[in-house]
N, C-alpha and C positions, 0 to 999 in steps of 0.2 A: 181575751180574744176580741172582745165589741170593742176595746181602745184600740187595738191597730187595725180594727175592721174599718173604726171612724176616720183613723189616720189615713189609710188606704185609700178612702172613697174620697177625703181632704185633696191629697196629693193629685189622684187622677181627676176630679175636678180642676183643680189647679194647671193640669198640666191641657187638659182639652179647654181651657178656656184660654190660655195664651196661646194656643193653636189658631182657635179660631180668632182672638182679636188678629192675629197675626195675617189671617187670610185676607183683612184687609187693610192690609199696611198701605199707607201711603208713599209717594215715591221721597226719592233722594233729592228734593231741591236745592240749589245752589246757584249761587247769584253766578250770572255769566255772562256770555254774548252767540251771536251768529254774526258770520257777512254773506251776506248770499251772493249771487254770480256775479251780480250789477259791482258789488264793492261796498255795499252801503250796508254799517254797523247795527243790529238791534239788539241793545241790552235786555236781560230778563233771566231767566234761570232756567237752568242746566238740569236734567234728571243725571246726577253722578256715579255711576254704578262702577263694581270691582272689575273693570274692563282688562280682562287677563289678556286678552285676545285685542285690538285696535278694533272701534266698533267700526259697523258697517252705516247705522244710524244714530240720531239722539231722539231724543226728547225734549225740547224744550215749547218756553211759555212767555208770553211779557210778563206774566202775574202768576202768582203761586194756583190760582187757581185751576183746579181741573179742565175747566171749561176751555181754556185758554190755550192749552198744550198741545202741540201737534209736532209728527214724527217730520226728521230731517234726513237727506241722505248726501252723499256725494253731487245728487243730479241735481240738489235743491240748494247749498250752500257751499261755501271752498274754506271757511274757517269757522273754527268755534273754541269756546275756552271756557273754562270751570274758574272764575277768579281765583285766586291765591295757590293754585291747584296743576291742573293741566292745560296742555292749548294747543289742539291742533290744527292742519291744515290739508285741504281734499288734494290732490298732485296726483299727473298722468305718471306712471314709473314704471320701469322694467322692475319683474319681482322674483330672484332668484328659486329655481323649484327643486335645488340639490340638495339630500337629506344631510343633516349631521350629527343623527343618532345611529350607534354603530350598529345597529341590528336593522337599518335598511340602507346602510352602506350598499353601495354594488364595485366592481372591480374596474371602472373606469372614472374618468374627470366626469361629473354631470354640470355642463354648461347651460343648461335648458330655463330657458323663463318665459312670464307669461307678461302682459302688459295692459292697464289695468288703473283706472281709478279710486285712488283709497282714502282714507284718514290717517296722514304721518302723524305723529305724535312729537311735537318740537320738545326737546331732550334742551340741548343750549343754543344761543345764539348771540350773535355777536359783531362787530364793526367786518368781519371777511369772511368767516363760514357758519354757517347753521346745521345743529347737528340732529336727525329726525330716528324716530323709530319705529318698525314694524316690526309687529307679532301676530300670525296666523296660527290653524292646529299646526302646521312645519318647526317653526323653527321662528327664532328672534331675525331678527334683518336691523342693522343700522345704514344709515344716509345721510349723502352732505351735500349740501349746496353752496354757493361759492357768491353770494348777491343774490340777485332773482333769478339765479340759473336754475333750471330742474333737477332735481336732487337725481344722484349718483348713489347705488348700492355701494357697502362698503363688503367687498365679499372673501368669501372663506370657503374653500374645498376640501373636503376629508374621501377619501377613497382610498380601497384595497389594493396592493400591487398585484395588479396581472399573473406576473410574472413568482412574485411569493406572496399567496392569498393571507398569510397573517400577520403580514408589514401595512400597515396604517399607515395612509401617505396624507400630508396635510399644505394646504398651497394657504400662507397667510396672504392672501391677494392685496388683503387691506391696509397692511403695513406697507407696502411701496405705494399707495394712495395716498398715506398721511405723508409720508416721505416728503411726496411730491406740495402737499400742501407749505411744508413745514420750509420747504427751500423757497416759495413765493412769499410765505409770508415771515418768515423766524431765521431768514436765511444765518448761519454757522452759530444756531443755537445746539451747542453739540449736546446739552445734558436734554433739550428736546427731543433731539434723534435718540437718545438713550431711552428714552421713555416711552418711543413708539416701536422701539427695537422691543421691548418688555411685556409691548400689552397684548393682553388676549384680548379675544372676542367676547366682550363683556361691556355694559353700559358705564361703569368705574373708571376703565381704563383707558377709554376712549373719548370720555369726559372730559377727563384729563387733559388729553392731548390737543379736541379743540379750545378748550380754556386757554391754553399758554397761545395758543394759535391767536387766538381774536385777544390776545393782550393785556388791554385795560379791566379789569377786571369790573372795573365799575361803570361797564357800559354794557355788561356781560347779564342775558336775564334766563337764569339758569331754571333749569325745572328740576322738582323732585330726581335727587341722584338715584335714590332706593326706595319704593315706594312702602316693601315689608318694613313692619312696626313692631316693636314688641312693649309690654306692658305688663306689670308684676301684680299682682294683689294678695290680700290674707281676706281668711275666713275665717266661719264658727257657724255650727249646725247642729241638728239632734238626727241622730240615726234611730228610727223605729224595726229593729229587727225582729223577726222569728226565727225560732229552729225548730224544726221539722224533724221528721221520719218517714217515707216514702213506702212501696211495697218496692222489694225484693226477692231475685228468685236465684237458689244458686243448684243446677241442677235439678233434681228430684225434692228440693223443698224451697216450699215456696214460704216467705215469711210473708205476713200482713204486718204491720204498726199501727197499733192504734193510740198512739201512745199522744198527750195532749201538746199542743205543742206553747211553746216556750217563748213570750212576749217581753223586749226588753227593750229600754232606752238609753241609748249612749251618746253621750257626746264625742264631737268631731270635731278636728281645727285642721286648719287648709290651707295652704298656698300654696302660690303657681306664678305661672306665665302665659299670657296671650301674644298670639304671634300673628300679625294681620297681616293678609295678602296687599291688601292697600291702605294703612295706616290715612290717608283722607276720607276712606269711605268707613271701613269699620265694619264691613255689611259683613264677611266672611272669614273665618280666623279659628286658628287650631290653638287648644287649651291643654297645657301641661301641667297635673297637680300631683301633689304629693299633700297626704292627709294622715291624720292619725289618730286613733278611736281606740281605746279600751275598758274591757268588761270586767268587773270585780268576781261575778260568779254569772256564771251559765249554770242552769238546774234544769234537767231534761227527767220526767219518770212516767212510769205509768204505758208501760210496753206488753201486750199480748202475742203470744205467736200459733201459728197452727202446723203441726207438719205432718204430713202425709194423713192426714185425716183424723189424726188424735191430738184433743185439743189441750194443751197445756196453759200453764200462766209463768210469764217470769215476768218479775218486777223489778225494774231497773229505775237507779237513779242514779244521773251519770253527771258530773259537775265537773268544771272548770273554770282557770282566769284565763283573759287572753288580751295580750296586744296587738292593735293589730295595724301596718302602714301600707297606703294604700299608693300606687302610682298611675293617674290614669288620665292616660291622653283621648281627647276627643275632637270633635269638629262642631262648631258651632255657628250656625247661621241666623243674622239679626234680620226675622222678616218684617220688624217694623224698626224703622232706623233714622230715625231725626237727630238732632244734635243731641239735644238732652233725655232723649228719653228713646227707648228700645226695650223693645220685643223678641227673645228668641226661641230657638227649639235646638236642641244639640244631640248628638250620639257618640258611641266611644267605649271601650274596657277598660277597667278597673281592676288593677293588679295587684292580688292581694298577695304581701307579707305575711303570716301570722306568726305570734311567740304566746306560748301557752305554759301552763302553771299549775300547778294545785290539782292535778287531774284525782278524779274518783270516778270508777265507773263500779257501786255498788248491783251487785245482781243474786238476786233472792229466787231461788228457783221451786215453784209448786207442781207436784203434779197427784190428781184425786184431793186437792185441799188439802193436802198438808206439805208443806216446807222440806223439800228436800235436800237443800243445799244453798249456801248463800257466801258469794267472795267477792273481790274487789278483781275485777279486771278492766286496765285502763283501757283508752279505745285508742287507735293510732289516728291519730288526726290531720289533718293537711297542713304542713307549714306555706304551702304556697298554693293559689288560686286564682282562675280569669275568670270574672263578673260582664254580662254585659250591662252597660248602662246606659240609661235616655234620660233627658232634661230640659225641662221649657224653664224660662224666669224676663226677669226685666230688669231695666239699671233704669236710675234716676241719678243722670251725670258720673257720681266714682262710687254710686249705693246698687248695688246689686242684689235684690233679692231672689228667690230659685225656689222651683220643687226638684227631685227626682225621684227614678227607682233602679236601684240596682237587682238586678236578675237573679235567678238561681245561683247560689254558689256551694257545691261541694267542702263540707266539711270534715268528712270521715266517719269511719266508724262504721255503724250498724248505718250504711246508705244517711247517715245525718247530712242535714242542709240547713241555710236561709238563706232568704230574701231581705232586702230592707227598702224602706222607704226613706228617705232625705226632706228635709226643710230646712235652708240655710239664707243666709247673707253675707255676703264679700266686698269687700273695699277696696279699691282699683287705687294704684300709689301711682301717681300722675295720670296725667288723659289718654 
């Protein structure tokens, strides 16, 4: 019991101290630029964060230092850029306000917009069109401009029929836009028109289409097509578990356990996948693993019960093997997040498989001190269980080290349970 009492307090130290280094993580620096209204360029760095949404402001700085940094907005600059990354630019724009998720569909065409200075986000650009994007909570919006014209929504309507409220009517607006591009500049490029005939409303497809548009390909300075990243790694850890016995009531008796509980160490091996919202930034990204742990023997004894007020003794000792595969997807957020080195804090369930073996569930029954009766009954166990899980750790570039705990998890039988504690390392197979 004092070894996983020590492992316990290890782990929760472990985890409230990358907590707190984490409260003060520094920002996301990144070499970059502004131009402000005048037109006039100032290099320096970019606070680069998972901009799921087109920001409204940045951050930047001529120098990494704090001191130095100060917020920017639309009224204060018209371009900015993240080198090697993104690069946007502030533009007055009509901004579509029609929904196209079917549960706020309504049963007419919504033509309705609002006008409004933003941060497009340059997607491609090229010797005839530039192609931009907006993301609010609505909806994605793409834009094109034609030279230094004011970029043109490229729009799309979905709406109920009136007339039969569960026909889905859909107006691709945006495909006789490309059309129109495509005969100025690509005129009787038939396998273009094919292509704009094809495409959804999707930043892929549309890519596409100004690509063949602006031609030369090598005058073409395209941006991130798909920002989600994904990335593989393996593991190896030691699982510090216990198993427990709880109290129990089943009607008119009430069981107590006092039964001591059962401290074991197991090894664990892991891989997975990380899937980043914004593989440049890396701040926020959902983790898929599958892990596998097994125990030679569980040895559970030493069980009291009380019923209805006469006190008996039965002694039990209840053993088994177990394999056991784990699948557990979580969310993980890096609140210190520099190139080579991060801080995180994660959460998530852990789905356990289990396959079990060699069962004995010995039970010796006394009652007044002498042996009444003594037989094997196994106990039905859970082959399946949801844990929840939390997890703070750090990477140092493709070394990831980690604490966690996994939660209560139901194991069967007489109310049996455990908890575990985690302490592992993972190796990231590329960046």
């Amino acid at each position: 019991m004092k070894d996983f009492t020590c492992i316990r307090n290890l782990v929760l130290f472990s985890l409230f101290s990358l907590i707190s280094l984490a409260a003060t993580a520094q920002r996301n620096l990144k070499p970059g630029y502004i131009v402000n209204l005048k037109g006039d360029t100032t290099k320096g760095y970019v606070d680069y964060k998972d901009w799921v949404q087109n920001p409204g402001e940045i951050t930047f700085g001529t120098e990494q230092q704090r001191a130095t940094l100060k917020t920017y907005s639309t009224g204060d600059i018209k371009a900015f850029g993240v080198n090697g990354f993104d690069h946007y630019r502030g533009e007055i724009v009509q901004i579509s306000k029609n929904a196209v998720q079917i549960a706020q569909l309504g049963n007419n065409k919504d033509t309705s917009f609002i006008t409004d200075t933003v941060f497009l986000r340059i997607v491609t650009t090229g010797k005839n069109v530039t192609l931009f994007q907006y993301t609010d909570d609505l909806k994605d919006r793409f834009y094109i401009a034609e030279g230094i014209a004011t970029p043109v929504e490229l729009k799309r309507y979905l709406y109920f029929d009136p007339k039969q409220t569960s026909k889905l009517i859909t107006i691709n607006t945006f495909t006789q836009q490309l059309q129109r591009l495509v005969a100025t500049y690509q005129a009787g490029n038939r396998a273009l028109i094919d292509d704009v005939l094809r495409a959804e409303y999707r930043q892929k497809d549309i890519s596409k289409v100004i690509l063949s548009i602006n031609g030369n390909a090598e005058e073409v300075n395209l941006a991130t097509i798909n920002r989600v990243g994904t990335r593989f790694y393996i593991g190896a850890a030691a699982n510090f578990m216990r198993y427990y016995v709880g109290k129990q009531s089943e009607g008119t008796m009430d069981y107590i356990r006092y039964g001591t509980p059962q401290n074991v160490t197991v090894p664990y091996v892991n891989g997975g996948v990380d899937v980043f919202f914004n593989k440049n930034v890396k701040r926020l990204f959902v983790r898929t693993e599958i892990g596998l742990s097994g125990i030679s023997k569980v040895r559970y004894s030493d069980i009291d019960w009380q019923v209805e007020g006469t006190v008996k003794k039965e002694e039990r000792i209840t053993t088994f093997n177990t394999i056991s595969v784990a699948i557990t997807p979580q969310v993980i957020y890096n609140f210190y997040n520099s190139d080579n080195f991060k801080v995180y804090f994660g959460a998530g369930a852990q789905i356990n498989l289990n396959f079990y073996s060699n069962q004995h569930n010995q039970i010796d029954f006394y009652l007044g001190g002498n042996l009444g009766q003594s037989y094997d009954n196994p106990l039905k166990l859970n082959s399946f269980a949801v844990s929840p899980l939390g997890r703070a750790g750090m990477s140092f570039t493709n070394i990831e080290v980690y604490a966690a705990y996994i939660g209560p998890t139901p194991v069967g039988g007489y109310s049996l349970s455990t908890s575990s504690y985690r302490i592992g390392l993972n190796y990231a197979l590329g960046k």
